[in-house]
N, C-alpha and C positions, 0 to 999 in steps of 0.2 A: 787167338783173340779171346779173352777173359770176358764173362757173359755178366753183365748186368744183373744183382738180384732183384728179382720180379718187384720190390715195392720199393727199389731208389727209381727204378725206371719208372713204375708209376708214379712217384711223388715228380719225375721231371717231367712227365705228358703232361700233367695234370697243372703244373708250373708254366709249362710252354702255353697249352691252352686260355691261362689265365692271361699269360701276358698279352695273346692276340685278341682275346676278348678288351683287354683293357686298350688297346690301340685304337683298337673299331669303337671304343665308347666317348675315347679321346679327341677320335676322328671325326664323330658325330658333332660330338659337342664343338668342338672349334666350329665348322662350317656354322650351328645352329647361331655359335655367338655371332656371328660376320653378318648370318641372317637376320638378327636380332636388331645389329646395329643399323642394319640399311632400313631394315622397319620404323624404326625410331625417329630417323631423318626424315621418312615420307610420312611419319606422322604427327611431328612436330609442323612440317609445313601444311598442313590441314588446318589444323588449329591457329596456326600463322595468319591462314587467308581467313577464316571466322574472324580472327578479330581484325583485319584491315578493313572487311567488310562492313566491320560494327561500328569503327571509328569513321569509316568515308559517309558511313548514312550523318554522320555529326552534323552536317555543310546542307543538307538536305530537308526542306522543311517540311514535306511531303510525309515525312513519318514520326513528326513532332516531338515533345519536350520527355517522350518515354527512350531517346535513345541514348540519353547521358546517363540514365540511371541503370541501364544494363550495360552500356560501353565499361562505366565504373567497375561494377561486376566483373567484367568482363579482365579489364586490366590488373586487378587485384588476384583473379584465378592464374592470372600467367604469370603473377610475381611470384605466386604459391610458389607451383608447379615449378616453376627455374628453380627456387628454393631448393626443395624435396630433392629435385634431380641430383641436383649440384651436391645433397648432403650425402644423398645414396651411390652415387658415383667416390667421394672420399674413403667409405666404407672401407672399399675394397685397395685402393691406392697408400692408406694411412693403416692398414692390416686391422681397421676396427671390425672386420666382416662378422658377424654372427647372426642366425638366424632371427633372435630377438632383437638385435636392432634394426635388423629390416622390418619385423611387425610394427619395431615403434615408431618409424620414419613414415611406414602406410599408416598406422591409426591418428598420427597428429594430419598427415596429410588430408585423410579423409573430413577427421572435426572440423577442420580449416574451412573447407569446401561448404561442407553443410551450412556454418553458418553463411555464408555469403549471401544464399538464400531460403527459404524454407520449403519454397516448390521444387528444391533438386531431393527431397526425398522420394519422390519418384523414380529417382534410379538407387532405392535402397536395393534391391539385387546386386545390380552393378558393386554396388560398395562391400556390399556382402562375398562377393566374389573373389572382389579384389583384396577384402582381410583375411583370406584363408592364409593359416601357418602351417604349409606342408614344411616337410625336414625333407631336405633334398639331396642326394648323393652328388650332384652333379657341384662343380666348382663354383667360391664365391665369383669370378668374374661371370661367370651364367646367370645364375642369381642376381647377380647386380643388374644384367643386360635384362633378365624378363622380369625384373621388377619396376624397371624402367619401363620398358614396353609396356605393362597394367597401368602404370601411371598415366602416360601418354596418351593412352588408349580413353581413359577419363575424360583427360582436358581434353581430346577434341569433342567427346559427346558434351561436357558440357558449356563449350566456347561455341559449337552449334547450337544449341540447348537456349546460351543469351542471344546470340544475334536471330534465331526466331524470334524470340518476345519481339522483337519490335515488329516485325511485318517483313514481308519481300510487296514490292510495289510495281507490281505485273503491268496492269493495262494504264501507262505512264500518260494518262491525260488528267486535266481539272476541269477542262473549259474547253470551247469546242469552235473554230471556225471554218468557215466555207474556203478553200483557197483554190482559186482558178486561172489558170496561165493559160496564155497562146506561144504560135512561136514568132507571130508581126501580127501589124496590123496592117499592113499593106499588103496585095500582091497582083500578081498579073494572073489574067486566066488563064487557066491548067495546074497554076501552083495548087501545092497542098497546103489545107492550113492544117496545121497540129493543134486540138485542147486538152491541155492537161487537170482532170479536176484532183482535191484530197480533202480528206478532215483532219485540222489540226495539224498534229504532227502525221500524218500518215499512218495512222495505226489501226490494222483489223477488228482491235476491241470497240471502235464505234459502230461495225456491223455497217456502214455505209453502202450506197446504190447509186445510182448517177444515171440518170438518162441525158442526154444528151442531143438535141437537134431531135429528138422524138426518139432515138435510140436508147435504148438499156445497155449500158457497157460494163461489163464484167470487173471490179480492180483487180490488179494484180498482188501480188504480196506483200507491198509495201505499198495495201489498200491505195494505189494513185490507178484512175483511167485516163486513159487517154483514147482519143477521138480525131481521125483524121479523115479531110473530106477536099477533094479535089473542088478548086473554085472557080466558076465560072458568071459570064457576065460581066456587069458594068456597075460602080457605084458603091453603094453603105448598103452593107450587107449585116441583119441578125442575130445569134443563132441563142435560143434559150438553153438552159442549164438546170435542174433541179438534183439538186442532193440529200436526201435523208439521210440521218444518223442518227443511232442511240446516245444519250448525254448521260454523263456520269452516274445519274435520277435513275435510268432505266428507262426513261422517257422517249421515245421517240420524236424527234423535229426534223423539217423539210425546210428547205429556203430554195428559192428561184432564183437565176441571175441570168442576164443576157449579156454574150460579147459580140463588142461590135467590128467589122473588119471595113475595106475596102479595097475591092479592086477595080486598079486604075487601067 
């Protein structure tokens, strides 16, 4: 057998090596893109739900006439962003790929944004981040996939960004009333009678208390107590009711009520 001279054999290792390096970088990259894409899907629907959120407060009077002028906002940033996506995703399908027209698709994207309103210069970082023009080895369809991702990655901070401006509306009451149920008004001696007190809607943000027939009764999570008392005897029978709560003011108020039962 005829021996290799020493530098065609090294020019083949050195050949071979390259090629396995170039597999594994091949290898990498595909997976990254696949990773990329599932990214982009879960964070498209982020942004999704910011603005369903922004548009259901519409219906809502509770959070007044500030939420058409960030809905607005809000629907103009997604028409962007479809835009941008849709023009950077061509790039690479229509072979216009080059690194300079991806900087020019993110700097109009960015202008776009800003002016929408002037308090998203607060995330100049962000935008700063996201106009970097590195020169990338890796392929236009990579590039395309993580330039979409920085994009995405935008609109949802700033599709969250508008649906704060308007408020979340935590402790859902305006106004406040006493509501107190039995489970009869009749019954025979031994029955139990059952009372149910609440404020309002049942909500803990009133800090409610309830005594009851003399008793303090604990509410339970869905701020409702309830009060059961085996009943005995003859006749029309009492039993008083006080409920304190805090009102929307901060104010503390109490109201008294009495039900009345009979057993026959």
């Amino acid at each position: 057998m005829k021996l290799l001279p020493l530098f065609l054999l090294g020019t083949i290792l050195i050949f071979s090596a390259c090629n396995n390096k170039n597999e594994k970088t091949n290898l990498i990259e595909d997976v990254s893109i696949t990773s990329l894409r599932k990214s982009n899907e879960a964070i498209s629907q982020l942004s999704d739900a910011n603005y369903r959120s922004l548009s259901g407060k519409l219906t809502n009077v509770i959070y007044g006439p500030r939420v058409g002028l960030w809905n607005d906002k809000a629907i103009k940033l997604k028409a962007i962003t479809r835009k941008v996506v849709q023009e950077i995703s061509s790039l690479n399908v229509d072979n216009k790929f080059s690194t300079k027209s991806i900087f020019s698709l993110k700097s109009n994207y960015a202008n776009e944004v800003k002016l929408l309103d002037s308090s998203l210069k607060r995330f100049e970082t962000d935008f700063n981040f996201f106009l970097i023009n590195n020169d990338s080895v890796f392929s236009p369809v990579f590039i395309v996939e993580k330039t979409k991702n920085d994009l995405l990655l935008l609109e949802s901070k700033f599709s969250g960004y508008f649906n704060s401006q308007v408020g979340a509306f935590i402790d859902d009451y305006t106004t406040f009333s006493s509501l107190v149920g039995q489970n009869t008004n009749h019954l025979k001696s031994g029955d139990t009678l059952e009372i149910s007190a609440g404020v309002g809607s049942f909500t803990l943000a009133a800090k409610p208390s309830f005594t009851i027939d003399g008793n303090i009764i604990e509410p339970d999570r869905n701020a409702r107590a309830t009060y059961r008392l085996k009943v005995t005897g003859k006749g029309k029978k009492t039993i008083p009711v006080n409920i304190s709560f805090t009102n929307t003011k901060g104010i503390k108020e109490s109201q008294n009520l009495s039900l009345n039962y009979y057993v026959d």
